[in-house]
VOGU-3710 file (C-alpha; in Angstrom, 3 decimals, decimal comma):
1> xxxxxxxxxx> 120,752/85,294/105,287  122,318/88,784/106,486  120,606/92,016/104,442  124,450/92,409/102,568  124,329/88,827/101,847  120,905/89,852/99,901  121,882/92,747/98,295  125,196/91,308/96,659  123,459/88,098/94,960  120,853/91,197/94,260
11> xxxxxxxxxx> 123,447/92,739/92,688  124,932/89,761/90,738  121,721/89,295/89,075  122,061/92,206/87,148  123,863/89,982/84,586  120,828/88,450/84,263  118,419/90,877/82,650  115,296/88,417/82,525  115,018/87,629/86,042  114,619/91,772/86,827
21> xxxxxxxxxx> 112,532/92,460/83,912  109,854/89,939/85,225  108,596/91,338/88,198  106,600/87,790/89,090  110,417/85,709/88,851  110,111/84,151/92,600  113,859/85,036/92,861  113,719/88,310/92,368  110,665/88,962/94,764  112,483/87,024/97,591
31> xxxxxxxxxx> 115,457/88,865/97,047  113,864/92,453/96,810  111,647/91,190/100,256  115,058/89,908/101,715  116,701/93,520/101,204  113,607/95,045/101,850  115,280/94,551/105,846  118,127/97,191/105,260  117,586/100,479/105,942  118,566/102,714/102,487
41> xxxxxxxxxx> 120,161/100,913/99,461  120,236/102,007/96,101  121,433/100,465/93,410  122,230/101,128/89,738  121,513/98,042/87,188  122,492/98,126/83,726  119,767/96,617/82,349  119,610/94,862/78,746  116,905/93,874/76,906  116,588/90,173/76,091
51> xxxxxxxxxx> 116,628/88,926/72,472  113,445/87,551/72,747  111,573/90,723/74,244  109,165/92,555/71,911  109,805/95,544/69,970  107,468/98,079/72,467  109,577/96,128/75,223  112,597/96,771/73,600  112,042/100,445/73,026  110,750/101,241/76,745
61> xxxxxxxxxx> 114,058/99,534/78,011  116,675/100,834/75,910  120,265/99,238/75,690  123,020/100,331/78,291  120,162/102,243/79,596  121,155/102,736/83,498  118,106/102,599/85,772  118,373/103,892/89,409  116,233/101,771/92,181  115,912/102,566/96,018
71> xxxxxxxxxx> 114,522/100,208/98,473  114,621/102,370/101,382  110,560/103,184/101,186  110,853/98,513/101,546  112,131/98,833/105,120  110,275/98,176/108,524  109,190/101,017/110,705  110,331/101,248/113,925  108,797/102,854/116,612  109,772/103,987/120,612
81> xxxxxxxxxx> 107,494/103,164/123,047  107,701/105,556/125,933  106,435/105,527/129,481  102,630/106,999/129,498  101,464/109,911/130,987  100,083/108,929/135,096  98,564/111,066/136,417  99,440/115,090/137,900  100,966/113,998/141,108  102,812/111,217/139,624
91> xxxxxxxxxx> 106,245/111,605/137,362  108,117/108,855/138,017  107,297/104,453/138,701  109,050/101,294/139,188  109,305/99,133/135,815  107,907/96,001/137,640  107,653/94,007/134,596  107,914/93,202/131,211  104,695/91,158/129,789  106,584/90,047/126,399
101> xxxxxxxxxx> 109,731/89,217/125,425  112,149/90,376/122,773  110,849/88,886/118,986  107,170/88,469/120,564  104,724/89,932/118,456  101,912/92,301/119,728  98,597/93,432/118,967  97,519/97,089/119,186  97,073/98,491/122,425  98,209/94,474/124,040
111> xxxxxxxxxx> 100,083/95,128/127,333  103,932/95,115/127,009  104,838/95,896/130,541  103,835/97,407/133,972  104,648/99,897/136,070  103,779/100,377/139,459  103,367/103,620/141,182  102,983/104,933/144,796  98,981/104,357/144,119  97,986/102,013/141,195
121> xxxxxxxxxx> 100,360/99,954/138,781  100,210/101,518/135,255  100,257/99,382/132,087  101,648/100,084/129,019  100,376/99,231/125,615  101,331/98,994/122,033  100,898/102,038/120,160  100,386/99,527/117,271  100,781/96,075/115,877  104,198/95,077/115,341
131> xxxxxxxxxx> 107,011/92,906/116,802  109,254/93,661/119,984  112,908/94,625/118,610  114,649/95,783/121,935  114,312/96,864/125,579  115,530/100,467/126,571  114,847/99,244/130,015  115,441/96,995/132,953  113,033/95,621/135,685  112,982/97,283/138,334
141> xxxxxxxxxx> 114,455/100,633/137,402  113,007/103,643/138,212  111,478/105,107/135,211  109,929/108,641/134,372  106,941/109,674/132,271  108,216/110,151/128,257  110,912/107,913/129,178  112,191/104,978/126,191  110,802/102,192/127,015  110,269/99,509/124,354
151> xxxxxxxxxx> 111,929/99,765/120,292  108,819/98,229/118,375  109,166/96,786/114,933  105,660/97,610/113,114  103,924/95,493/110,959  104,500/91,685/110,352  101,810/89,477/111,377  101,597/87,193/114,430  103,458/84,226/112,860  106,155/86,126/111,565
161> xxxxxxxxxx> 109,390/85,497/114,552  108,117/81,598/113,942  108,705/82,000/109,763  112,073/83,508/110,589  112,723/81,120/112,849  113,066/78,398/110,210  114,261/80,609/107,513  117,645/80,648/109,806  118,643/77,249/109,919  118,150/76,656/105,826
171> xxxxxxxxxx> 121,151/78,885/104,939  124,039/76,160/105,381  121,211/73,954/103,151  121,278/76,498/100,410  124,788/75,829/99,929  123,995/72,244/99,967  121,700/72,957/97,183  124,663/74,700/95,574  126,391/71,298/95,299  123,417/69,246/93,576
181> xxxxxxxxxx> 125,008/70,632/90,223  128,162/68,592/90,761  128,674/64,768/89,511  127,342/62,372/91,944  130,831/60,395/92,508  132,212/63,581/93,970  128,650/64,316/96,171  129,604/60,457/96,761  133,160/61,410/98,139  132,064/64,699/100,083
191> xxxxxxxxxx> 129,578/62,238/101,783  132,269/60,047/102,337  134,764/62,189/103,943  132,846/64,323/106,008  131,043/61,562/108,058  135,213/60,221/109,360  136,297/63,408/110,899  133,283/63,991/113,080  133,939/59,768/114,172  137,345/60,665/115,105
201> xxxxxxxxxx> 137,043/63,863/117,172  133,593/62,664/118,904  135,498/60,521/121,862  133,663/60,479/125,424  137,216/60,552/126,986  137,246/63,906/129,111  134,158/63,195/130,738  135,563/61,403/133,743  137,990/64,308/135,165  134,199/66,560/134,979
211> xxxxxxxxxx> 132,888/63,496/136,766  136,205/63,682/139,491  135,496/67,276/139,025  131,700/66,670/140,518  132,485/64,213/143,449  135,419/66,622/144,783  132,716/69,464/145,046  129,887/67,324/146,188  131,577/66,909/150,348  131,734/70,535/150,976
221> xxxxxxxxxx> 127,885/70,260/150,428  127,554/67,341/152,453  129,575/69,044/155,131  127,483/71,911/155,396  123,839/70,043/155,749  125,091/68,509/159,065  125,837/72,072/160,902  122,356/73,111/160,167  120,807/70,250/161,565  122,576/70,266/164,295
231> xxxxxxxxxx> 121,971/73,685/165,284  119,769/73,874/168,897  117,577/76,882/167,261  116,227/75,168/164,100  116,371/77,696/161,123  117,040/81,340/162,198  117,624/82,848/158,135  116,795/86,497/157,355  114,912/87,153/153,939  115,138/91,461/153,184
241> xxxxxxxxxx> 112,781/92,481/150,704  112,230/95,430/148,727  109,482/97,987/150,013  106,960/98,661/146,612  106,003/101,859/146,115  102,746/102,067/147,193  103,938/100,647/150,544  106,687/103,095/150,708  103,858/105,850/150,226  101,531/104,780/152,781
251> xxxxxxxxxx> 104,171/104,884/155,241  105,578/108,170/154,078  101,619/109,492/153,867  100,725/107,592/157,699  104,019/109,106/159,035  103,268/112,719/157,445  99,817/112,324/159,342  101,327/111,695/162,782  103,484/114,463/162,650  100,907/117,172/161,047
261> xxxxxxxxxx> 97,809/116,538/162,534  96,192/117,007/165,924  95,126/113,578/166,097  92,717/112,514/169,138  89,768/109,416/168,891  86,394/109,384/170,160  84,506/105,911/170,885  81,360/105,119/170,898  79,008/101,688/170,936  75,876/101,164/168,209
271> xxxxxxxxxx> 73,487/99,047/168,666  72,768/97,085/165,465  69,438/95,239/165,739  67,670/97,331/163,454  70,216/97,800/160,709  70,412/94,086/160,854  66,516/93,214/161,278  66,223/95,554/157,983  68,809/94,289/155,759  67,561/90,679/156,075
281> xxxxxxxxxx> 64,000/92,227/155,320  65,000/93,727/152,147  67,828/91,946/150,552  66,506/89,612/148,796  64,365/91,406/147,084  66,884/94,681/146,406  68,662/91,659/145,403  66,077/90,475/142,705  65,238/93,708/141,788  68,462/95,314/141,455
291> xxxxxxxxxx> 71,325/93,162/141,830  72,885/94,817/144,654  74,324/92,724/147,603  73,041/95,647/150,557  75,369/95,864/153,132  76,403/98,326/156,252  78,985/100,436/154,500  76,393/101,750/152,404  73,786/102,713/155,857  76,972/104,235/157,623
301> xxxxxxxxxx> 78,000/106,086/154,815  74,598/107,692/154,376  74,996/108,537/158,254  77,965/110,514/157,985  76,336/112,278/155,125  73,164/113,508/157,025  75,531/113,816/160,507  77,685/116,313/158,189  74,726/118,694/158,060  74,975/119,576/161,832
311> xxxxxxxxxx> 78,574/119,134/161,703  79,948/120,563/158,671  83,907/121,189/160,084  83,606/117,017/159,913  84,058/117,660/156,143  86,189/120,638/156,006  90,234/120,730/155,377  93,020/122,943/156,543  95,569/124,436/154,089  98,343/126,947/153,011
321> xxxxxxxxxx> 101,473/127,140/154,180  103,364/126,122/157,496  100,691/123,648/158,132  98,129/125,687/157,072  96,285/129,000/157,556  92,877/128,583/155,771  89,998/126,233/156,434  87,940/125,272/153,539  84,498/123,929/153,258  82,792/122,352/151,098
331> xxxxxxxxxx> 79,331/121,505/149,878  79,919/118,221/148,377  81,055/114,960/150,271  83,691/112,392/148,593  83,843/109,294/150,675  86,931/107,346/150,773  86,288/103,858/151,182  89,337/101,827/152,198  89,806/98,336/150,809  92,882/96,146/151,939
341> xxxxxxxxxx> 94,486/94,774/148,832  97,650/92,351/148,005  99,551/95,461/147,624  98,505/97,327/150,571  95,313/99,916/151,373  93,699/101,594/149,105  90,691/104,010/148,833  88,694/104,732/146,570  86,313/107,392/146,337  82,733/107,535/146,142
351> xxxxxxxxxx> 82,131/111,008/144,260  78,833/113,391/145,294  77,594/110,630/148,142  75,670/113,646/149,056  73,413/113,582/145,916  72,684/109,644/146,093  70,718/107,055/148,499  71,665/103,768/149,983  71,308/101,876/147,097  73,570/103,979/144,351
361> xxxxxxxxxx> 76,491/103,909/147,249  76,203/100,530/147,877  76,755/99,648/144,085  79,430/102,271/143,356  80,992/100,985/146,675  80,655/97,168/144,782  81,932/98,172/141,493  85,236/100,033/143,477  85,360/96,902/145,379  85,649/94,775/142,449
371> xxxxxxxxxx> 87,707/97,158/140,479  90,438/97,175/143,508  90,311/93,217/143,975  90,987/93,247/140,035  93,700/95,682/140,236  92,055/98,014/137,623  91,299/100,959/139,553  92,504/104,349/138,161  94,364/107,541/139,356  91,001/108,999/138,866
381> xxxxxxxxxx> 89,369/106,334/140,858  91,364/107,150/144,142  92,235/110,980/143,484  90,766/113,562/146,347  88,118/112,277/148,891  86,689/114,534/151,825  86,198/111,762/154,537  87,109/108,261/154,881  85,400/105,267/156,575  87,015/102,314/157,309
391> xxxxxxxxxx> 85,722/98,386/157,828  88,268/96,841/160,054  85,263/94,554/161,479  85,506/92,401/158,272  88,736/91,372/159,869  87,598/90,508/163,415  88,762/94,294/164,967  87,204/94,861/168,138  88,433/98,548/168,573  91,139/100,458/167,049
401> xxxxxxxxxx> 92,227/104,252/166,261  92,404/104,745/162,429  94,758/107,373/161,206  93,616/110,318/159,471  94,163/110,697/155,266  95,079/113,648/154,974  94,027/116,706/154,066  91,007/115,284/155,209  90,068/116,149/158,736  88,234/112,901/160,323
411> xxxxxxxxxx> 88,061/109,013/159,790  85,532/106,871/160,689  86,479/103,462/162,085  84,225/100,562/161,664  84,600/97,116/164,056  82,988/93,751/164,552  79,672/93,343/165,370  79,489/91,143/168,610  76,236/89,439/170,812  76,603/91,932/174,347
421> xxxxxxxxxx> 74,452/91,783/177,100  72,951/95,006/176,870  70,615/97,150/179,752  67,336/97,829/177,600  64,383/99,745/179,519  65,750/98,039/182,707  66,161/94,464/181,471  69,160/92,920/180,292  69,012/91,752/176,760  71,397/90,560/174,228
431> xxxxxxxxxx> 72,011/92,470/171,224  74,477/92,757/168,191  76,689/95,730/169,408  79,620/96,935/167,231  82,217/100,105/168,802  82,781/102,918/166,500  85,868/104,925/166,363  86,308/108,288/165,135  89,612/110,164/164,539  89,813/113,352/164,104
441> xxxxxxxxxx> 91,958/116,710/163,736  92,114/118,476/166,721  93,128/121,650/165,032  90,182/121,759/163,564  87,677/119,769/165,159  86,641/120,529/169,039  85,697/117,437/171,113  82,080/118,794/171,584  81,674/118,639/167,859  83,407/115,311/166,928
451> xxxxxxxxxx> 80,955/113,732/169,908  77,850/115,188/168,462  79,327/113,707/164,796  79,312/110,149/166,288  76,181/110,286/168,281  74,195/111,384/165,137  75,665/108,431/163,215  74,749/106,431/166,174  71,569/107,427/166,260  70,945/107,068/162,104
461> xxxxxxxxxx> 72,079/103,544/162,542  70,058/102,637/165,475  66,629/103,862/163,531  67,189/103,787/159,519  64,019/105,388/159,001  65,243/108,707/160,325  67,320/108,552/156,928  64,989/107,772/154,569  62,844/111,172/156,186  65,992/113,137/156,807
//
């Protein structure tokens, strides 16, 4: 029943004095709930009292007495969802999808949709509980921060859309109900006559000329299954897809790199029999004792932290205007740490890997890990970063030339680690021998200093102790 519909048998009720005097009558509460929906009435009663009401009742309600009531403080609040605040750098996403549908009812801060961005997808939540009333928005539109996003009706509890749901289809039953006053020889004759018509009109003639219909369209299909068998090629179809964001941005960002920096690599070959003969020693019990799975990523990022020391341009950026007139050092290291993902790369950053040992950046490496798997890493998770390592071993990569994130000035490539026979004090032995790659900016970086760079990791690598003294 429509809010109107509510308010005029509201109305005619007035004529009826009792059923508004008693506040508990069940038909005034479900009327005053069903125009509780609209959104300002107010309405003027003349209200009577009853014969039968007491004398203080009769005095507090006085005859012809006209009494003014509002329902507007009854209706539902609505309130706009808008598109959260991302981050600094970022203004603007993708609307890749709504989580709920219109009528669903939500929880406080429960997901209603998700928008990705050039670096993480952004979720947005309910502000509070209440039910979804309309969508301001389409998938896949571009949408900008403060933007309307969702209409949410609040309050209402979670089976509410199901209550309402069978409320609906009662109306034409109410009027049903209407009819149980009448003599049962005319509910007799209604019965009667209404069962005929429906008898009459329900004929399955015109469904032949749809089934005619369905056999004259079915040979063009027929027709065209042949041709693509018989083509010599097999199936030569084209499927275009939509770049996401974040793989637009990594090509805009690898692109930018190619054109700005300086770019040259440096190679070199690490022997990894003692990284290896020590990370079987301990991991077990690091293992036990900590819960940390010890890996390389954490040794070679502790390299480039001690190489940095002799080396400090490694960690160093250039800025200012017309591709940049000042160099800038710092005295803190932020490791990126990239980690292939559904989406595309991504790299988190280890924060102050200066300040910590193997152990703390192989767990914050983990829980970035994880967090990027899970698709839960923040903007704060990724934002800044002063050098960048990256695993391309884990894939099978024998040797490659990484590409420089910039601002940063130098990436360090990591490859497989493969048995070589290997010329050791004048005797061939086989070791475990994996080929670094360094890239670097030129501007900034001269060869002789990049080298040194790699041979000091080198040299960390091929004698962990040195680290644990340096």
């Amino acid at each position: 029943m429509s809010s109107s519909q509510c308010l005029r048998r509201l109305a005619a009720s007035s004529t009826r004095p009792a059923a508004l005097i008693r506040s508990t009558s069940r038909s005034s509460r479900s009327l005053l709930q069903c125009a509780a929906g609209a959104r300002s009435f107010t309405y003027i009663a003349r209200i009577t009292s009853p014969p039968s009401a007491p004398l203080q009742q009769q005095k507090s309600i006085l005859p012809n007495h006209i009494r003014l009531f509002s329902l507007s403080s009854c209706r539902y609040e609505e309130q706009i969802v808008k598109v959260p605040d991302m981050a600094e750098s970022i203004t603007e996403g993708t609307l890749k999808q709504f989580n709920k549908q219109v009528g669903d009812y939500v929880e406080q801060d429960e997901e209603i949709a998700t928008i990705e961005t050039d670096k993480i997808d952004v979720a947005v939540n309910a502000p509070a509980a209440g039910t979804i009333k309309e969508f301001l928005a389409n998938e896949e539109d571009t949408v900008t921060v403060g933007q309307d996003l969702v209409k949410l009706e609040l309050g209402g509890e979670p089976g509410q859309k199901a209550e309402k749901g069978e409320e609906q289809p009662k109306e034409p039953a109410s009027e049903s109900q209407e009819t149980s006053s009448q003599p049962q020889g005319q509910k007799e004759s209604k019965k009667e006559s209404k069962p005929e018509p429906p008898k009459q009109k329900e004929e399955p003639k015109p469904q032949p000329p749809k089934q005619k219909e369905e056999t004259k369209s079915a040979p063009p299909k027929q027709k065209e299954e042949p041709s693509k068998i018989e083509s010599p090629f097999g199936n030569r179809e084209e499927r275009r897809v939509k770049m996401n964001r974040m793989r637009l941005r990594i090509a805009e960002r690898l692109k930018q790199s190619q054109n700005t920096a300086a770019s040259l690599t440096t190679f070199n070959e690490v022997d990894m029999s003692a990284l290896i003969d020590m990370r079987k020693k301990y991991k077990d019990d690091i293992l036990k004792r900590t819960g940390i799975k010890f890996g390389f990523m954490s040794a070679f990022s502790r390299a480039a932290v001690l190489a940095m020391r002799e080396v400090p341009a490694v960690n160093a950026s250039i800025e200012g205007p017309g591709g940049g007139d000042t160099i800038v050092y710092r005295d803190y290291v932020d490791i990126s740490v990239a980690v292939a993902t559904e989406k595309g790369l991504v790299t988190p950053v280890v924060r102050n890997a200066e300040s910590m040992d193997m152990l703390g950046i192989e767990k914050t490496i983990a829980d970035l890990g994880k967090k990027a798997r899970d698709n839960k890493l923040t903007i704060e998770d990724m934002a800044g970063g002063t050098f960048t390592i990256s695993n391309g071993g884990v894939f099978g990569s024998l040797m490659g030339t990484p590409i420089i994130n910039l601002p940063q000035t130098a990436v360090l490539g990591l490859h497989a680690i493969n048995d070589k026979p290997v010329a050791i004090n004048g005797k061939v032995e086989i070791r475990p021998m994996m080929y670094l790659a360094l890239t670097y900016d030129h501007r900034l970086l001269d060869g002789r200093e990049a080298v040194t760079f790699l041979v000091k990791i080198k040299q960390y690598i091929e004698d962990p102790a040195r680290m644990l003294l340096a």
